[in-house]
C-alpha positions as CSV (number, residue, x, y, z in Angstrom):
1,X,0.0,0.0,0.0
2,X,1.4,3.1,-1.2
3,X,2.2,5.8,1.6
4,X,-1.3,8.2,0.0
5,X,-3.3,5.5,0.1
6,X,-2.2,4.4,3.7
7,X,-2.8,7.9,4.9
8,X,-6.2,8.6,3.1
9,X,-7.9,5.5,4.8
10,X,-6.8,6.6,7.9
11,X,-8.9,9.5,7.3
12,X,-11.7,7.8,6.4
13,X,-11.5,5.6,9.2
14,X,-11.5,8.7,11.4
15,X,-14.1,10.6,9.6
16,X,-16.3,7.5,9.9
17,X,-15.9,6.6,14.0
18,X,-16.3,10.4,14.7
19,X,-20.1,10.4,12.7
20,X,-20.6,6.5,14.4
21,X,-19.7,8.8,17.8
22,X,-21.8,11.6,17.2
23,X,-24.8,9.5,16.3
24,X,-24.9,7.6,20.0
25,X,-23.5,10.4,21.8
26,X,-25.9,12.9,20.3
27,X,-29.3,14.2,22.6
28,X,-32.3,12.5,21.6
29,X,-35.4,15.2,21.4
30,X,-36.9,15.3,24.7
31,X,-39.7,12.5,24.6
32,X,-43.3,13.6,25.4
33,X,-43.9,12.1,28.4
34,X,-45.3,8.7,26.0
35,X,-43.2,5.6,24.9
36,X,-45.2,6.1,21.6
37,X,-46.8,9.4,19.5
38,X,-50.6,10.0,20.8
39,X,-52.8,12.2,18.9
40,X,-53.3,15.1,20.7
41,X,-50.2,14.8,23.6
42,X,-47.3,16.8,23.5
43,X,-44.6,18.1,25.9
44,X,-46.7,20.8,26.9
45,X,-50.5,20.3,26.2
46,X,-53.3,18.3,25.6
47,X,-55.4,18.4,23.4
48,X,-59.5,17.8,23.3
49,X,-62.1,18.6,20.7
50,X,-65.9,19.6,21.4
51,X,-68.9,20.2,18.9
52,X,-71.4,21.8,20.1
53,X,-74.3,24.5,19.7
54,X,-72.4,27.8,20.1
55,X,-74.9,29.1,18.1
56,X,-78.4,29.0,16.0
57,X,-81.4,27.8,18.3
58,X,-79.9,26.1,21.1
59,X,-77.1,28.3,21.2
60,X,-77.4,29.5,24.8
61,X,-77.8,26.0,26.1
62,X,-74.1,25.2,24.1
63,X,-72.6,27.9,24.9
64,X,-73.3,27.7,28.4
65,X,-72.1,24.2,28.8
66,X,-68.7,24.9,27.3
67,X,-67.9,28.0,29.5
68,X,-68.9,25.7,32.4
69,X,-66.1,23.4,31.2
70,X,-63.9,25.8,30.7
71,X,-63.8,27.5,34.3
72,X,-62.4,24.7,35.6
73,X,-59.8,23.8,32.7
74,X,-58.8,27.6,33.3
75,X,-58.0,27.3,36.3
76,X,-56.3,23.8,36.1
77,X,-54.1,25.8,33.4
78,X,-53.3,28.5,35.8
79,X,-51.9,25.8,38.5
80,X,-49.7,24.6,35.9
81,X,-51.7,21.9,33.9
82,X,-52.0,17.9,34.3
83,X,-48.1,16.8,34.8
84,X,-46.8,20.5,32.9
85,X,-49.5,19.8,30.1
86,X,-51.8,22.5,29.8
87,X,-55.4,21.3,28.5
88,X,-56.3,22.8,25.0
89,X,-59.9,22.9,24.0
90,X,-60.8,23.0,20.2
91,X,-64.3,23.8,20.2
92,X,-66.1,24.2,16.9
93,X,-70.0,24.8,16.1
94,X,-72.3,22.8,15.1
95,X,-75.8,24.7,15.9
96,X,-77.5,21.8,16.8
97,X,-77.2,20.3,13.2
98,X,-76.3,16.6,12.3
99,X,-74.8,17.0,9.4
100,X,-71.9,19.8,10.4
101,X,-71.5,17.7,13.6
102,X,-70.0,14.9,11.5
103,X,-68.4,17.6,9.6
104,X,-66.5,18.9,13.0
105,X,-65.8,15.9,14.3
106,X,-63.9,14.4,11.4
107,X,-61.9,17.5,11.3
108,X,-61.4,17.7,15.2
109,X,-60.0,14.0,15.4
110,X,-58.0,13.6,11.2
111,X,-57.0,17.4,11.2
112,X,-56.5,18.4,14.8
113,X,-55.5,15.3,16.1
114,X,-57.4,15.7,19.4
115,X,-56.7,13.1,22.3
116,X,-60.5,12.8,22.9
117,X,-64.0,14.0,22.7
118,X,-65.6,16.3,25.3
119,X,-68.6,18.5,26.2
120,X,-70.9,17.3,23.3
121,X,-74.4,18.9,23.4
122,X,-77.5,16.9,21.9
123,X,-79.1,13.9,21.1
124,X,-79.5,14.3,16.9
125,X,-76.1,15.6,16.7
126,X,-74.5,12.8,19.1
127,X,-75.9,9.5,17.7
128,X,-74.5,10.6,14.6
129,X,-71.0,10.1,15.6
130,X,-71.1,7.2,17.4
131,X,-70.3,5.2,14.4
132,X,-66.7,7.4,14.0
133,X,-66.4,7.6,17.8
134,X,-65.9,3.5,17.8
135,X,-64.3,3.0,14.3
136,X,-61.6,5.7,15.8
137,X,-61.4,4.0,18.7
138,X,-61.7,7.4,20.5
139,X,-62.7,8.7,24.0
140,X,-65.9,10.6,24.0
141,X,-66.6,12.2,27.9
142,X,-69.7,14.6,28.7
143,X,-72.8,15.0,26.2
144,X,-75.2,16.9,27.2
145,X,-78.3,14.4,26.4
146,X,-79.6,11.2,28.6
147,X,-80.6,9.8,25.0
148,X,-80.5,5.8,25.8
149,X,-79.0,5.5,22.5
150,X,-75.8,6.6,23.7
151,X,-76.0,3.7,26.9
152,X,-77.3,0.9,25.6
153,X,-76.1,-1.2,24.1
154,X,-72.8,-0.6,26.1
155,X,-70.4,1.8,24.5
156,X,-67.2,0.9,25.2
157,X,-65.4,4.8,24.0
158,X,-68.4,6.7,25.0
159,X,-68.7,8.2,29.1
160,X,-71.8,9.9,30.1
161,X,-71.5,11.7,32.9
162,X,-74.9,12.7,34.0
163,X,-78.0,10.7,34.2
164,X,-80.5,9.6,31.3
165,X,-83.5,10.5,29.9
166,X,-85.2,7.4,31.2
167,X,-84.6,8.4,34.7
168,X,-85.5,12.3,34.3
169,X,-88.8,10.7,33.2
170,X,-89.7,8.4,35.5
171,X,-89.0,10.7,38.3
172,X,-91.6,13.0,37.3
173,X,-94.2,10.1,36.0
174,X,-93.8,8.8,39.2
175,X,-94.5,12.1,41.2
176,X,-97.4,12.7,38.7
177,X,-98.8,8.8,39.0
178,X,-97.9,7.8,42.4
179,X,-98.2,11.6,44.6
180,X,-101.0,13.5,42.6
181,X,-102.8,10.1,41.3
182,X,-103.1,11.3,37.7
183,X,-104.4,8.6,35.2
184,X,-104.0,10.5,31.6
185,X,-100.3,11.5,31.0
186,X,-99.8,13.0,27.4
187,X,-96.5,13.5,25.4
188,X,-95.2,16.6,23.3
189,X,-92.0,15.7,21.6
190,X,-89.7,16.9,18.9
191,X,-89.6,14.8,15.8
192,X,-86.4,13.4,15.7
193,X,-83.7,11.2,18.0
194,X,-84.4,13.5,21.3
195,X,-87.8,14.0,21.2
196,X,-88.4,9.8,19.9
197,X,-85.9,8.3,22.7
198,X,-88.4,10.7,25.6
199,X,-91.1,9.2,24.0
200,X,-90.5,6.2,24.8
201,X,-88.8,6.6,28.4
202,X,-92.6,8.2,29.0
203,X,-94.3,4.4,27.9
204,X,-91.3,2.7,29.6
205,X,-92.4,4.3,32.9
206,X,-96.1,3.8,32.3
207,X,-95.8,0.7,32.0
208,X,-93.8,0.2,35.2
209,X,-97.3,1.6,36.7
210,X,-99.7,-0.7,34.6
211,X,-100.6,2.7,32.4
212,X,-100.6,3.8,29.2
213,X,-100.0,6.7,27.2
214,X,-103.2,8.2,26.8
215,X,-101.4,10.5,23.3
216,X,-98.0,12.0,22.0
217,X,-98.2,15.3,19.7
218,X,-94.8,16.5,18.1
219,X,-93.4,19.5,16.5
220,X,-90.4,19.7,13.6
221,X,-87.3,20.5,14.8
222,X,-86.2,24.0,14.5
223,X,-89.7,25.5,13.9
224,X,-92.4,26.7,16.2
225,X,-95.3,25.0,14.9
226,X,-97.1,24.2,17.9
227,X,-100.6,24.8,17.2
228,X,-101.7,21.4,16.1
229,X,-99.9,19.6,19.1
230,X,-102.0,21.8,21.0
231,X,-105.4,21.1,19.7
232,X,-104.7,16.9,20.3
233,X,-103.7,17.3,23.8
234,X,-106.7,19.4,25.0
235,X,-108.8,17.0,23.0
236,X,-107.0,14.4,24.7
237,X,-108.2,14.9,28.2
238,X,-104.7,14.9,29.3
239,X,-104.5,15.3,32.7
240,X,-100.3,16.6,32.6
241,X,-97.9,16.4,29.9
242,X,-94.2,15.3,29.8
243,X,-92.4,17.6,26.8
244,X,-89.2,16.6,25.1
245,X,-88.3,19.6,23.1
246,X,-86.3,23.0,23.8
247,X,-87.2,26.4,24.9
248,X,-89.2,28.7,22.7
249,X,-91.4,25.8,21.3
250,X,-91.8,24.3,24.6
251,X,-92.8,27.5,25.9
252,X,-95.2,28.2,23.4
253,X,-96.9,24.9,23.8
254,X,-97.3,25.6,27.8
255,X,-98.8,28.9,27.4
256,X,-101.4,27.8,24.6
257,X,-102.7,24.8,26.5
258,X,-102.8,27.0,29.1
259,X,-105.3,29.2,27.7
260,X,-107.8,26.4,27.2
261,X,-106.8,24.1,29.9
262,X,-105.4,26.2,33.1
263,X,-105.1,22.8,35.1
264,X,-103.0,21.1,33.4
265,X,-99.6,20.2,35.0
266,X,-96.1,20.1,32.7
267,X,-93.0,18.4,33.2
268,X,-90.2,19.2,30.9
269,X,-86.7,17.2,30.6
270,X,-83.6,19.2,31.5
271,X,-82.3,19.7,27.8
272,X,-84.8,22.4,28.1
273,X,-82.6,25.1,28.8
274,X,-84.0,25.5,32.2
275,X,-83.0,29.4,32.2
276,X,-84.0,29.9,29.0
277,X,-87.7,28.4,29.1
278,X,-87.8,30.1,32.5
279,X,-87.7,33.4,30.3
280,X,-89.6,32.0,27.2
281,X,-92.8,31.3,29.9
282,X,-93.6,35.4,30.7
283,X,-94.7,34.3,33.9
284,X,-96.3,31.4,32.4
285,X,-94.6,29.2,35.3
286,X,-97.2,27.5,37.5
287,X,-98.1,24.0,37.4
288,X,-94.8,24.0,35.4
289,X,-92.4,21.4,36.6
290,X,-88.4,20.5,35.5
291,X,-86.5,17.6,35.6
292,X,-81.9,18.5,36.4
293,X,-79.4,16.4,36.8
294,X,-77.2,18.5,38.7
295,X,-78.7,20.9,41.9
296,X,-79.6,24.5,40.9
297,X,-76.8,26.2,41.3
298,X,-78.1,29.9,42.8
299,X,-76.3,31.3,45.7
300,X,-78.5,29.4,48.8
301,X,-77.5,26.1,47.4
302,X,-73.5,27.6,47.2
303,X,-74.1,27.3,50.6
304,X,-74.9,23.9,50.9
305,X,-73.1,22.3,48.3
306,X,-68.9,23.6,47.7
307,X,-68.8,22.7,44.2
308,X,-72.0,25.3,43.2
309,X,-69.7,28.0,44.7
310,X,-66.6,26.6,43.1
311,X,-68.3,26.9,39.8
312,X,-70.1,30.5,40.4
313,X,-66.8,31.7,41.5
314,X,-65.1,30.6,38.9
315,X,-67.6,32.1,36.3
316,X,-67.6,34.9,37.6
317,X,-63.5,35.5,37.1
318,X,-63.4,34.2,33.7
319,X,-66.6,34.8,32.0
320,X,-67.8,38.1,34.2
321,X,-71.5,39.2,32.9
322,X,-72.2,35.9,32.6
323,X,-75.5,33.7,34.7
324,X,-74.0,30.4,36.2
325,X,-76.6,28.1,34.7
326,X,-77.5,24.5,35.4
327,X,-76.0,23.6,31.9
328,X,-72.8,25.4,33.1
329,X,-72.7,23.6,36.4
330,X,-73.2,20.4,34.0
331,X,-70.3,21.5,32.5
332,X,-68.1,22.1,35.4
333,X,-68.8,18.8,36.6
334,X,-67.5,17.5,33.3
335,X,-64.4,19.2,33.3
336,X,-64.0,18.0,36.9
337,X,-64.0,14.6,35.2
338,X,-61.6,15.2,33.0
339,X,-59.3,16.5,35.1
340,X,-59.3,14.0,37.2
341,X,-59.1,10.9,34.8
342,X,-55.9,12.5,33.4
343,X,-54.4,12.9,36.7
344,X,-55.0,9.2,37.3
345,X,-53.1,8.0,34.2
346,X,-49.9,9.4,35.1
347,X,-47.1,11.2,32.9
348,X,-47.2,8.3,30.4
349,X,-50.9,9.1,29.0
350,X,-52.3,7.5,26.2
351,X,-55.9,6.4,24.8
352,X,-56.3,3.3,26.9
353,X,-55.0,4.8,30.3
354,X,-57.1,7.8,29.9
355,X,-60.4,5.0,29.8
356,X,-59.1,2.9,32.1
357,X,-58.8,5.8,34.4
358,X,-62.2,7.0,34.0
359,X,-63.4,3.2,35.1
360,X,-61.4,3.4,38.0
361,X,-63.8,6.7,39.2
362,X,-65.7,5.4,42.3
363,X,-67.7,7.7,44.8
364,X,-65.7,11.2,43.3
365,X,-67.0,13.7,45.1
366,X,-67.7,17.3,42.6
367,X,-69.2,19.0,45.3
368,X,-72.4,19.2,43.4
369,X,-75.0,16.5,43.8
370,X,-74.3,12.7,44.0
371,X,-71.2,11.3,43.8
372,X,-69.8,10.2,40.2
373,X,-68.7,6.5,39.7
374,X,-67.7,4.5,36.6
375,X,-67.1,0.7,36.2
376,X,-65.4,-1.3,33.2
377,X,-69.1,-2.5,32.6
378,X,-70.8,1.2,33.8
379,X,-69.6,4.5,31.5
380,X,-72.6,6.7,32.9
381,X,-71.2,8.7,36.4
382,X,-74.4,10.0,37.6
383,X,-77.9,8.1,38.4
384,X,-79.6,11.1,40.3
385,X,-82.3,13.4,39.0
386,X,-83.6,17.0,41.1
387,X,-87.0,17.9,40.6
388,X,-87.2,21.7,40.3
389,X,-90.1,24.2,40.0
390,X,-90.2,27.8,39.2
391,X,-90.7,30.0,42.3
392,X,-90.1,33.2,42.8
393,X,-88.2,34.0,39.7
394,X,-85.9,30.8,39.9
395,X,-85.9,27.1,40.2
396,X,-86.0,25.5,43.3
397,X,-85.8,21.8,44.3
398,X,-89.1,20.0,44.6
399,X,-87.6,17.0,45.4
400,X,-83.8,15.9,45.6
401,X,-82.4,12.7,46.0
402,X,-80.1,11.9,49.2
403,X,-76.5,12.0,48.9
């Protein structure tokens, strides 16, 4: 080997260990926290992804339920996150309408990449994504809807937090049945997934009493075409009516029968918009009865109950102008939720650990109302259901379960 070549592979072979020794000896980026990439988890946030009614003709109920959430995430944020991740909330509207709520939430989880699903608001909307929620494999926490749709058959990505439809109505049916000994208990619904699944949690709990529906009158969603509805439940003989529909329809309904049937006793499901309807009655409110599934959340029950004041406290700092509302407090429990599962699966969070945290709930205290538990077999949190009435300008408890 000539004396060039001799030195010109040493060079090489120098050249070569120094890359072989920066390679092992370089700093690998700092990991995330997670052996493997999860959609929506960096270094310093994660991320979640609502659709909701922010606007259009549920947009006060919506709107209310995400501000609820996000007094609490706020403040979590402030104290420096879930392990140094701050909680991000992509929320995008869907004014109450199927089709853009598909539309949102195949952007929130193929564009954004969330980590999961939260604070969803409606039964139409919802049951359209339940086919996406479990093809994704997804965590989906906190809908604003009992629909049964969403509970039975067990679905395994999908945590309800508060209680169902079913129960709301029972509750009442029973005080209406069993306390006032009605016999004819009527049904005004809106057509579609909501109004249908109330519909038949009313026959459900009829029959638990060896009744039956004596009719059931519906309206089209989005309209306030009441009028008919009307005429068939005063024909009826209708002795009270359980309604399954939102505010200003609702509302409408009440003070029409009203005018030809002054006894009549109401019941409405929470979806409502308890505020709202409160407003959409003009003083229309006796006889006029409400199904919650959290405690109102005025300033006498902040006395009794530490997570009201939490939440009216925190409302107050970051939305200020704005009325807590029982859709906010829904909210707030939510986020509470959320908060708490994520704690529970550690540093190293993924998918799986996030769910398996959220079964592991048992007797959580929110300081609102009941309890919340979970089970591998049991995604809804909360069983209890307040009856409310309308007295004095705001809702008070009628009846409310023990804690």
């Amino acid at each position: 080997m000539s004396k060039k070549l001799f030195i010109t592979s040493i060079v090489l072979l120098v050249i070569i260990s120094g890359a072989i020794f920066v390679y092992f000896k370089t700093p690998k980026p700092e990991s995330s926290g997670t052996r493997d990439v999860v959609p929506g988890v960096t270094a310093t946030e994660i991320i979640v992804g609502s659709s909701s009614a922010l606007s259009g003709q549920i947009g006060y109920l919506g709107s209310a339920y995400i501000k609820g959430a996000m007094t609490r995430i706020n403040q979590i944020n402030e104290e420096g996150g879930i392990y140094g991740r701050k909680i991000r909330v992509i929320a995008y509207d869907d004014q109450y309408d199927p089709a853009k709520c598909v539309v949102n939430t195949q952007k929130l989880i193929e564009e954004d990449k969330v980590f999961a699903l939260f604070n969803y608001t409606g039964t139409p909307t919802a049951v359209k994504i339940i086919p996406m929620v479990e093809e994704k494999k997804i965590p989906l926490v906190g809908l604003l809807t009992g629909a049964n749709t969403l509970r039975e058959p067990f679905r395994k990505y999908i945590f309800n937090i508060r209680a169902s439809y079913y129960q709301e109505i029972e509750l009442a049916v029973n005080y209406f049945t069993e306390d006032l000994r009605l016999k004819k208990i009527g049904v005004f619904y809106q057509a579609d997934a909501y109004g249908l699944d109330g519909l038949e949690g009313v026959r459900i709990a009829l029959q638990k009493k060896g009744k039956e529906l004596i009719t059931a009158v519906s309206y089209v969603r989005g309209t306030m075409d009441v009028e008919e509805a009307v005429e068939a439940i005063v024909n009826s003989g209708a002795e009270a009516v359980t309604m399954v529909g939102t505010s200003s329809p609702s509302a409408k309904f009440v003070k029409l029968v009203k005018q030809k049937k002054p006894g009549m006793l109401f019941h409405s499901v929470s979806f409502v918009g308890p505020e709202e309807f409160m407003k959409d009655l003009e003083g229309s409110t006796e006889n006029v009865f409400v199904t919650q599934v959290v405690p109102p959340v005025n300033e006498y029950e902040a006395k009794l109950f530490e997570g009201v004041a939490l939440y009216r406290n925190a409302l107050k700092k970051y939305y200020p102008g704005e009325n807590p509302s029982f859709g906010g407090g829904e909210g707030f429990i939510n986020a509470r939720i959320l908060i708490e599962a994520l704690r529970r699966s550690g540093k190293d969070l993924t998918r799986e650990k996030f769910m398996e945290s959220l079964e592991s709930i048992k007797d959580y205290s929110v300081g609102m109302g009941s309890a919340v538990s979970f089970g591998p077999n049991d995604h809804q949190g909360i069983d209890s259901v307040y009856l409310t009435i309308i007295k004095d300008g705001k809702f008070t408890l009628f009846f409310s379960p023990p804690h």
